[in-house]
C-alpha positions as CSV (number, residue, x, y, z in Angstrom):
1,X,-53.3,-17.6,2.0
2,X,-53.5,-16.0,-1.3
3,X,-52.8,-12.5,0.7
4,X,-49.9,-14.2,2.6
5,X,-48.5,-14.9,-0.8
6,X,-49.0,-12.2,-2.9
7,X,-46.9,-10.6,0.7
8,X,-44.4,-12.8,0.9
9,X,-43.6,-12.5,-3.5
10,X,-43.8,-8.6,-3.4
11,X,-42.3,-7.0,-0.3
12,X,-39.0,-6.6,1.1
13,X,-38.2,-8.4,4.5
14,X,-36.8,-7.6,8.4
15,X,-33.2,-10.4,8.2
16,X,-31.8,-11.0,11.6
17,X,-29.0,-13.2,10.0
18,X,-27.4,-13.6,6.7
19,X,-24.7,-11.6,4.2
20,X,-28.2,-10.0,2.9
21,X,-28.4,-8.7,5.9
22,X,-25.1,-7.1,6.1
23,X,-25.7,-5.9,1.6
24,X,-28.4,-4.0,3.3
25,X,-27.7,-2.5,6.5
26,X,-24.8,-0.7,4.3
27,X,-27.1,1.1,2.5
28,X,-30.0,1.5,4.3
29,X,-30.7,3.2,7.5
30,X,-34.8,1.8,8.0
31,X,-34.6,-1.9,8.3
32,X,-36.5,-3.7,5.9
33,X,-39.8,-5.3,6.7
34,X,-43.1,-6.4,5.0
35,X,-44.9,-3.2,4.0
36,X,-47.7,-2.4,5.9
37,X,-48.8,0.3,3.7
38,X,-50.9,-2.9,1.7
39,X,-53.1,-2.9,4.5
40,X,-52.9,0.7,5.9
41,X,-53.7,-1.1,9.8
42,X,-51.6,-0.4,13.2
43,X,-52.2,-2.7,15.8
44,X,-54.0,-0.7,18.7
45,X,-55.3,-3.0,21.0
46,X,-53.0,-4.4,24.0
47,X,-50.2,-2.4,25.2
48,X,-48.4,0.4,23.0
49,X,-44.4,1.1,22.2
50,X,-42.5,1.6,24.8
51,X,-41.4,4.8,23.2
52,X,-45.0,5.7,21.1
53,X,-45.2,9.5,22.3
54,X,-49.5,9.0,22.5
55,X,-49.1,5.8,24.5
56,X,-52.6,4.6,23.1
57,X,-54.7,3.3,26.2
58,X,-55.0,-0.3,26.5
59,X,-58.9,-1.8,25.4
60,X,-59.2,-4.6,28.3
61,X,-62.4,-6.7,26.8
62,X,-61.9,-10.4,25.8
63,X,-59.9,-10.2,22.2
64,X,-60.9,-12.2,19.4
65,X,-59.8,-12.1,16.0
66,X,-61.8,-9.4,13.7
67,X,-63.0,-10.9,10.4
68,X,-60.9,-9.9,6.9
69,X,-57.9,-9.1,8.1
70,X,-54.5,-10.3,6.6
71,X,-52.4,-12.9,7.8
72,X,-50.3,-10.1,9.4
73,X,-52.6,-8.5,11.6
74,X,-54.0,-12.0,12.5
75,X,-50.6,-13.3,13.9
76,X,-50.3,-9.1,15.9
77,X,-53.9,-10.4,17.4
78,X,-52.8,-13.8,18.6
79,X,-49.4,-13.0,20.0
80,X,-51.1,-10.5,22.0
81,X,-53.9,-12.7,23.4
82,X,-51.1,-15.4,23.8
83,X,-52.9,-18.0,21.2
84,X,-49.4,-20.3,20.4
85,X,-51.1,-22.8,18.1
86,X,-52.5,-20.0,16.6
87,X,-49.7,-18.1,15.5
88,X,-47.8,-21.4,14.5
89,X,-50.5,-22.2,12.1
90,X,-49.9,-19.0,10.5
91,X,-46.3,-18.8,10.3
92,X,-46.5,-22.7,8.5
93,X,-48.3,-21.3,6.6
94,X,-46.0,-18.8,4.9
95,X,-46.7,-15.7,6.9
96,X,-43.2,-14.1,7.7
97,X,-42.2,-14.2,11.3
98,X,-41.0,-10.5,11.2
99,X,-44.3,-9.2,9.0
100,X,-45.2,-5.4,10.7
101,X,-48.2,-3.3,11.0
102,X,-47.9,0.1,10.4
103,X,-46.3,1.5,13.3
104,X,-43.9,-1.0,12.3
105,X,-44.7,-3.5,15.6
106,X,-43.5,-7.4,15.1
107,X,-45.2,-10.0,16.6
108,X,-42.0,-10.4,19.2
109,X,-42.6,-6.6,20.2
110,X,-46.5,-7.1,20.7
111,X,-45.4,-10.7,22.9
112,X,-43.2,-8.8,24.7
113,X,-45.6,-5.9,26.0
114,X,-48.5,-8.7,26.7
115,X,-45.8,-11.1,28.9
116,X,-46.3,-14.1,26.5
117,X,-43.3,-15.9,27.3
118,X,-44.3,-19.3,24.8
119,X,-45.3,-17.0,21.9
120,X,-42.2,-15.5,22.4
121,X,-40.0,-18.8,22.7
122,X,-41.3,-19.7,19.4
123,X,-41.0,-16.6,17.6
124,X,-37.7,-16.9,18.6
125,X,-37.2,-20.2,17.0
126,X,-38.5,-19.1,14.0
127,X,-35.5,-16.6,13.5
128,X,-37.6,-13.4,14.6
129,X,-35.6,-10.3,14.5
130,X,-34.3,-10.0,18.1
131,X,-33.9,-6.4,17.2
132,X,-36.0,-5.2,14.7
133,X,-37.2,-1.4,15.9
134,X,-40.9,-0.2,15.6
135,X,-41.5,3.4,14.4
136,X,-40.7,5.0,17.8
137,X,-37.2,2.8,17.9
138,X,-38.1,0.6,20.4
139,X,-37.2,-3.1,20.4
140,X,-38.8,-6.2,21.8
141,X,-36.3,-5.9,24.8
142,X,-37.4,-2.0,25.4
143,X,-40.6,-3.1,25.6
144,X,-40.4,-5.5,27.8
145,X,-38.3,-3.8,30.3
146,X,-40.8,-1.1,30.4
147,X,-44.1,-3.3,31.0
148,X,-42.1,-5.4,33.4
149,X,-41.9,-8.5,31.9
150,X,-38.8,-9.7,33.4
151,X,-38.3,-13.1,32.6
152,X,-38.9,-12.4,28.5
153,X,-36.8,-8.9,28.8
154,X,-33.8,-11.8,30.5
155,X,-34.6,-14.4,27.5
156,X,-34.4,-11.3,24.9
157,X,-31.2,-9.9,26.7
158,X,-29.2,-13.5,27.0
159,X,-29.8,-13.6,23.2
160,X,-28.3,-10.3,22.7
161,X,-31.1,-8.2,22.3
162,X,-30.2,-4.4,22.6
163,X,-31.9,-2.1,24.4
164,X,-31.8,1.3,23.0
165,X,-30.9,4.2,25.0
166,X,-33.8,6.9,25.3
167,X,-32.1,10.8,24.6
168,X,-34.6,13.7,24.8
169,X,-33.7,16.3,22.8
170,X,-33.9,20.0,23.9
171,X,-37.2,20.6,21.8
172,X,-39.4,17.3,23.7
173,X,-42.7,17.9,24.3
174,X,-44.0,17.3,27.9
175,X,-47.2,16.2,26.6
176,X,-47.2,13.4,23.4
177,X,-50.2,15.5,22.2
178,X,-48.1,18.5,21.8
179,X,-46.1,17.1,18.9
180,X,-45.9,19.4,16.1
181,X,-47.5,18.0,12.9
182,X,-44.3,18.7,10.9
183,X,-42.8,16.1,13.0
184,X,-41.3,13.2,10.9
185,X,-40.1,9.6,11.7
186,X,-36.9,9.3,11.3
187,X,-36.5,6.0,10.5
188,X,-38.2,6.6,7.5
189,X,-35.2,9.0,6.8
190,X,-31.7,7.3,5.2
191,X,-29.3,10.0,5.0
192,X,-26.2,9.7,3.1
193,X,-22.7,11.5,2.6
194,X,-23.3,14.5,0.2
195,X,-22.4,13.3,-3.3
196,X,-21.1,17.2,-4.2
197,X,-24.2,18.3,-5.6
198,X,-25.2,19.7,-2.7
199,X,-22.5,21.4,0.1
200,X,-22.8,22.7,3.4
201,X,-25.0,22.1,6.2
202,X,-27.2,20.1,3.6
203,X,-27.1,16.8,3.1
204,X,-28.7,14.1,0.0
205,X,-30.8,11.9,1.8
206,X,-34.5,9.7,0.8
207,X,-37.4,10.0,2.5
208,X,-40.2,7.2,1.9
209,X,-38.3,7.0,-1.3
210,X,-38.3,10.4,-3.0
211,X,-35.0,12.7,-3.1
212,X,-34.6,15.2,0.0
213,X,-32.4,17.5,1.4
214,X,-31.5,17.1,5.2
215,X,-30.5,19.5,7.6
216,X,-28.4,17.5,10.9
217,X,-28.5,19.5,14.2
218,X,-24.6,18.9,14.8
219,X,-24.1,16.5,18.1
220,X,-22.1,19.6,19.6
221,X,-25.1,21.7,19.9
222,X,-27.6,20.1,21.7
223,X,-26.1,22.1,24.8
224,X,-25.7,25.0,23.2
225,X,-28.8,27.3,23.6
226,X,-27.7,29.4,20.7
227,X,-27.5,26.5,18.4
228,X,-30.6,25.3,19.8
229,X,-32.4,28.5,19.4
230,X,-31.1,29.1,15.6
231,X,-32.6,25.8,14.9
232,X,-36.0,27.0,16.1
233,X,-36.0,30.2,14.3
234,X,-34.9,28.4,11.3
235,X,-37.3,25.8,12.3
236,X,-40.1,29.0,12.3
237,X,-39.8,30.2,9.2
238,X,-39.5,27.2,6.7
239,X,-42.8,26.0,8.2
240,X,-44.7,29.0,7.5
241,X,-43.9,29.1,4.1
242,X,-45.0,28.0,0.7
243,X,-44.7,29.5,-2.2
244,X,-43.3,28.3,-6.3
245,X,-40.0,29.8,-5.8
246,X,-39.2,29.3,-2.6
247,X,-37.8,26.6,-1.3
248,X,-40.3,23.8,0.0
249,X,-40.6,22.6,3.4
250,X,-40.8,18.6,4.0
251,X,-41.0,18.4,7.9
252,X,-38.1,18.1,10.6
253,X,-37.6,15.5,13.7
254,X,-37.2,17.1,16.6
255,X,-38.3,14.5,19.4
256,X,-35.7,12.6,18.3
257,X,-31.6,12.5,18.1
258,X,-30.3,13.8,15.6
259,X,-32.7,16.7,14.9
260,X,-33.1,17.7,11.1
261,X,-34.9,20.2,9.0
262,X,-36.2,18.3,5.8
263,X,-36.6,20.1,2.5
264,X,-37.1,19.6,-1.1
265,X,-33.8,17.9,-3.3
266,X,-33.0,20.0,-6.4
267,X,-30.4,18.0,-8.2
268,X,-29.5,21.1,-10.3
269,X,-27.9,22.5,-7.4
270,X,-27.6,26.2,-6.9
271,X,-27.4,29.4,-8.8
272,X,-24.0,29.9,-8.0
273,X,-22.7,26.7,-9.7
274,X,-24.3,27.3,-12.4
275,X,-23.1,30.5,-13.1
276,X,-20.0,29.5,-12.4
277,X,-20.4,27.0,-15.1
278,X,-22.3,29.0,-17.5
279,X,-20.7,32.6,-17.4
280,X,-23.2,34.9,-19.0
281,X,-26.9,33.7,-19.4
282,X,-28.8,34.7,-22.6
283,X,-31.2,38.2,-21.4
284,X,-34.2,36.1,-21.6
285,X,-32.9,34.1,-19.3
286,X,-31.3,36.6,-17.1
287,X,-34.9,38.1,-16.9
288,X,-36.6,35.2,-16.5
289,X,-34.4,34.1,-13.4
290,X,-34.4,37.6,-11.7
291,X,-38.4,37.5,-12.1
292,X,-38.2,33.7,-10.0
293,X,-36.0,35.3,-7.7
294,X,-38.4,38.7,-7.3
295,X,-41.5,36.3,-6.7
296,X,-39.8,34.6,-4.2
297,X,-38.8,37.4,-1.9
298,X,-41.6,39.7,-2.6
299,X,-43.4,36.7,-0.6
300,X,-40.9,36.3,1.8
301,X,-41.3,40.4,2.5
302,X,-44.9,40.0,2.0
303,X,-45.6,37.2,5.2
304,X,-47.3,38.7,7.9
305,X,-47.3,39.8,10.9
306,X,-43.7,40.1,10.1
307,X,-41.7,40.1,6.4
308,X,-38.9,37.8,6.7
309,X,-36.0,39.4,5.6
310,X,-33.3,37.1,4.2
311,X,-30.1,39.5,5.1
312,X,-28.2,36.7,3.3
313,X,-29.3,36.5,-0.3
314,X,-26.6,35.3,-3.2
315,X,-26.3,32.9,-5.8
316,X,-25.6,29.8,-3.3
317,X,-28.9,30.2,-1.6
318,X,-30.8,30.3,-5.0
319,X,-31.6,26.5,-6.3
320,X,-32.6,25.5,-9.3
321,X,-35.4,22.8,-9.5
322,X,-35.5,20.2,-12.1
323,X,-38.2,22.1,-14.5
324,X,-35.5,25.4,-14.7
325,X,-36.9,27.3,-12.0
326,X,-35.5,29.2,-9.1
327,X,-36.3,29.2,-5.7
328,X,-35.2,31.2,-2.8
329,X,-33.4,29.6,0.1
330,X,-31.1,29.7,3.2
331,X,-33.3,32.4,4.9
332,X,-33.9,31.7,8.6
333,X,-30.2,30.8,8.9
334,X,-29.4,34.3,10.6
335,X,-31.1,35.8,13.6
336,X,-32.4,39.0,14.0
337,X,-33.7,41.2,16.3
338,X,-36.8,43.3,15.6
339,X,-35.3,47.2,16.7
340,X,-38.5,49.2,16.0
341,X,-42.2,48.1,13.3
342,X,-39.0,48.6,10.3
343,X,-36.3,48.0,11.5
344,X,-34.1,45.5,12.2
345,X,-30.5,44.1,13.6
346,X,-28.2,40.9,13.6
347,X,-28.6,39.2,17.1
348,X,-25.4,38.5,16.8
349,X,-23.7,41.2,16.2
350,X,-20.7,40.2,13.4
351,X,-20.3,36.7,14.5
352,X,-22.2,34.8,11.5
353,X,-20.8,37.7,8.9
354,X,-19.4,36.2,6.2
355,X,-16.2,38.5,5.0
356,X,-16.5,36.7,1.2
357,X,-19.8,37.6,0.7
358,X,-20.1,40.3,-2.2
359,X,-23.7,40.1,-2.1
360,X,-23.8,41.8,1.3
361,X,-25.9,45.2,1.7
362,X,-23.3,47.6,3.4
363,X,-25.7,48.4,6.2
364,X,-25.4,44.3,7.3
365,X,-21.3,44.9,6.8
366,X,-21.4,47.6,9.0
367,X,-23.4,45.7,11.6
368,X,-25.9,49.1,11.6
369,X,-29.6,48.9,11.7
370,X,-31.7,47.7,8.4
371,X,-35.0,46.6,6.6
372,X,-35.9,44.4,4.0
373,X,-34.3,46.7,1.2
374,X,-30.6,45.1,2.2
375,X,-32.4,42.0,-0.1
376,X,-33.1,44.4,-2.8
377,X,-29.4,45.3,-2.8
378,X,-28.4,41.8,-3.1
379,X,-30.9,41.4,-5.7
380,X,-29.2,44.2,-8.0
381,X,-25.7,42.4,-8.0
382,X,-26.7,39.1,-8.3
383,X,-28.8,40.5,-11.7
384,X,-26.0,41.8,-12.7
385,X,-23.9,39.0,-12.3
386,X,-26.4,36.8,-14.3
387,X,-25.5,39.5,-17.6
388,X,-22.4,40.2,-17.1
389,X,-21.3,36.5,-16.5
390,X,-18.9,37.3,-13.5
391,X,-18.8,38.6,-9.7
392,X,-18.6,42.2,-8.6
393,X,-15.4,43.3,-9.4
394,X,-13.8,40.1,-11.1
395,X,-11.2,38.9,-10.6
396,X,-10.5,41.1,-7.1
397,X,-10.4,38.3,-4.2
398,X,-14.3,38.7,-2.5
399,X,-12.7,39.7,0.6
400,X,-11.6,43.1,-1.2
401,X,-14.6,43.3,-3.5
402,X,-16.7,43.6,-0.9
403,X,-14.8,46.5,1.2
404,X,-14.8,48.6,-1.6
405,X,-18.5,47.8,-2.1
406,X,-19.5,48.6,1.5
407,X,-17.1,50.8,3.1
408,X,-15.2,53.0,-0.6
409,X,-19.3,53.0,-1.9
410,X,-17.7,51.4,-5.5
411,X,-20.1,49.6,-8.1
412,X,-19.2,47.5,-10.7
413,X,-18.9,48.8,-14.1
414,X,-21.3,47.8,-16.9
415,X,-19.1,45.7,-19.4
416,X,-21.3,43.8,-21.5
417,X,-22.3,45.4,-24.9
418,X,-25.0,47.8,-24.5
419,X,-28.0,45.2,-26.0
420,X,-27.6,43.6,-22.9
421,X,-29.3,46.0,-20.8
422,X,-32.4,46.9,-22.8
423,X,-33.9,50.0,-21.8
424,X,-35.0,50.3,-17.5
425,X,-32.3,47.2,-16.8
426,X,-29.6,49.3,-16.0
427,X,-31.3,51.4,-14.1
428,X,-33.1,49.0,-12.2
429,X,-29.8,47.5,-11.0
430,X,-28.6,50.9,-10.1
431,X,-31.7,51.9,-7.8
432,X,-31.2,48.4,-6.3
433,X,-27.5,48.6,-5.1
434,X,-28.0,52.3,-4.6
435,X,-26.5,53.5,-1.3
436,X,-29.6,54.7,0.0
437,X,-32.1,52.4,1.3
438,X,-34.8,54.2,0.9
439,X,-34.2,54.5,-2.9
440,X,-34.0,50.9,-3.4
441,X,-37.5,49.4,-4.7
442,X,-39.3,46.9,-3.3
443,X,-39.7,43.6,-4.4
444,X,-43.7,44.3,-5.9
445,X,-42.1,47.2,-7.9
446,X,-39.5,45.3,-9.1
447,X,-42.0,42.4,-10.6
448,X,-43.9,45.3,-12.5
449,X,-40.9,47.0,-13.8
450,X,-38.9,43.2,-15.1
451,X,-42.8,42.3,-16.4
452,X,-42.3,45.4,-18.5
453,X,-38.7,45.0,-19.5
454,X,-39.8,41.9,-20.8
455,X,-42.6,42.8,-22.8
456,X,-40.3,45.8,-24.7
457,X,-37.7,43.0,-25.6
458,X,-40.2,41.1,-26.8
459,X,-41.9,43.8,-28.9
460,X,-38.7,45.5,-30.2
461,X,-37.4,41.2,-30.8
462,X,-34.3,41.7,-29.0
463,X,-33.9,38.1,-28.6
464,X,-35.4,36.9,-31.6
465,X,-35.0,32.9,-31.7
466,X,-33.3,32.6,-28.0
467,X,-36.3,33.8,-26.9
468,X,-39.4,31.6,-26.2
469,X,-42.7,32.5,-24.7
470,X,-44.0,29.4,-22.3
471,X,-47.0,28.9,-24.4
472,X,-45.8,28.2,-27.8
């Protein structure tokens, strides 16, 4: 009893009727249920979801009741062994008629797997959810359809019960066991319109709760291989992945419709933005950022067998997390085919090129073989962007900027007074942008040579006050 209680006081509640009801189906996309994280327990005897992908096998001895478990799991036991009086007793006494274990299962869904047609006739008249959905999505009705219970899938259909339609997507397992462990419930997902802090492909959505960002497989490209195939690749890459200034991988859902990629929120949005905002960061931040972004892809370059190149690196696909540090994303999102151990080519050959991009290495512009210097080249403009306070070639339209970067061979001139590029700076970003590839340094020499920029600034006190070592 006192469990029952301290239940029915705390945690939110499945509604089959009522304007509650309709307050919260407008904002939430899970339906609301006991919690069955107090008691951490799924049902597993009886018959399974219709829809669970491990279809748990049945145990056929005689049920009885376990000792210490809640009033929850006590009313899942008798529905399935069919004890009416039983789960009558339990629901006058307080225990909620639409209480769920942790695969989300009702009483109604486990009554309607097991046939019992008078446990079900008086969950029923108890206000049961007709179509509250387990973890899998399945409702009573599903359930009953599947295990043949006719005459309960009839009583659950004249009341309206809906059956929901089963879609496989194009990345379905044939065997349940085969289910990645990134895999995520989506139900546990409610996704919501971007509220501008984040554009794109990415959308603001909660996952059990905490911030995420949500990639949604558009419903146009579940026939097309090529959309289907980006997906994976992106897929690929974000799960292999961890590192402090890259972007963090939550999980994905792909044995379900819609298919997402889930990552980490940053409600400080991207680089880009903020730059926008900002105009010229102090040098010690300028360094500090550009040493977040070298970390990042000097990992990225560093995974093996193969170094992911990002081919698409600029201020957009650089977000800043809450605590004022960067990390790298939007890698994965273009294909490429491996041309030789080095060297590499877009799979599609100019089709995902984006014409405003200033950030672009000419070889990419040029749809010519390249390697993972064409990130150091982005590297050297977006660093000089951060001290200078504007984009290559300001105010030219990108469009132009980038022609005369890739096809006249231009740079951007060095405005900024000449304490803004301490001694090295300069010359990094040069090297970095430099025509030649092989000139460019890699992202381990370009942690070594910032780590030393830094130190001289600090030495010669370039930045006096605006500058503040971590530990004091």
């Amino acid at each position: 009893m006192e469990i029952a209680a301290q239940l029915k006081r705390g945690i939110s509640r499945q509604f089959s009727t009522g304007s509650l009801l309709r307050t919260l189906s407008r904002q939430f996309s899970r339906q609301s249920s006991l919690d069955p994280r107090r008691t951490n327990l799924r049902f597993s005897l009886g018959r399974q979801s219709s829809l669970d992908p491990i279809r748990r096998s049945p145990v056929n001895e005689e049920l009885s009741v376990p000792e210490n478990l809640d009033s929850t799991m006590q009313m899942l036991f008798m529905a399935c062994r069919g004890d009416v009086k039983g789960v009558e007793d339990l629901l006058n006494e307080g225990t909620d008629v639409n209480s769920i274990d942790l695969d989300g299962r009702t009483a109604l869904h486990i009554a309607a797997c097991e046939g019992q047609i008078e446990v079900v006739k008086l969950l029923l008249s108890r206000k049961a959810n007709i179509d509250a959905r387990d973890r899998w999505g399945s409702t009573a009705a599903a359930d009953a359809k599947y295990y043949g219970n006719v005459e309960i899938y009839n009583i659950l259909k004249a009341r309206g019960a809906k059956t929901p339609k089963i879609r496989k997507t194009p990345m379905a397992v044939a065997n349940p066991r085969e289910v990645p462990e990134y895999e995520l419930n989506p139900l546990e997902l409610q996704v919501r319109k971007s509220d501008g802090i984040t554009k794109g492909s990415y959308q603001v959505a909660k996952w059990n709760g905490t911030k995420v960002s949500v990639k949604i497989l558009d419903k146009d490209s579940y026939s097309d291989p090529d959309s289907i195939n980006a997906f994976k690749y992106e897929l690929t890459l974000l799960e292999k992945v961890r590192h402090p200034n890259v972007v963090q991988f939550v999980g994905a859902v792909t044995q379900n419709i819609p298919m997402m990629i889930v990552s980490e929120y940053h409600p400080k949005g991207d680089l880009g933005s903020y730059l926008q905002k900002k105009g010229r960061l102090s040098l010690s931040k300028a360094l500090r950022y550009a040493l977040d972004i070298a970390r990042g892809m000097n990992y990225l370059h560093e995974c093996k067998p193969d170094p992911v190149i990002h081919c698409d690196l600029k201020p957009k696909n650089i977000l800043l997390d809450s605590g004022g540090q960067l990390k790298v994303a939007g890698f994965g999102l273009l294909r490429l085919s491996k041309m030789s151990p080095d060297k590499v080519k877009l799979a599609q050959s100019g089709s995902h090129i984006d014409a405003s991009n200033v950030y672009m290495a000419p070889e990419v512009y040029r749809d010519e073989l390249f390697d993972r210097s064409v990130d150091s080249f982005s590297f050297g403009l977006i660093l000089y962007e951060m001290i200078e306070g504007v984009q290559p070639f300001h105010p030219k339209p990108p469009e132009e900027a980038i022609k005369m970067i890739c096809l006249e061979g231009k740079r951007p001139p060095f405005k900024s007074k000449s304490r803004s590029y301490p001694p090295d700076l300069k010359e990094l970003i040069e090297e970095c942008w430099n025509p030649e590839p092989v000139v460019r340094p890699i992202f381990s020499e370009v942690i070594v040579r910032l780590d030393k920029i830094v130190g001289h600034c600090s030495r010669q006190a370039w930045w006096k006050d605006t500058f503040k070592l971590p530990w004091k």
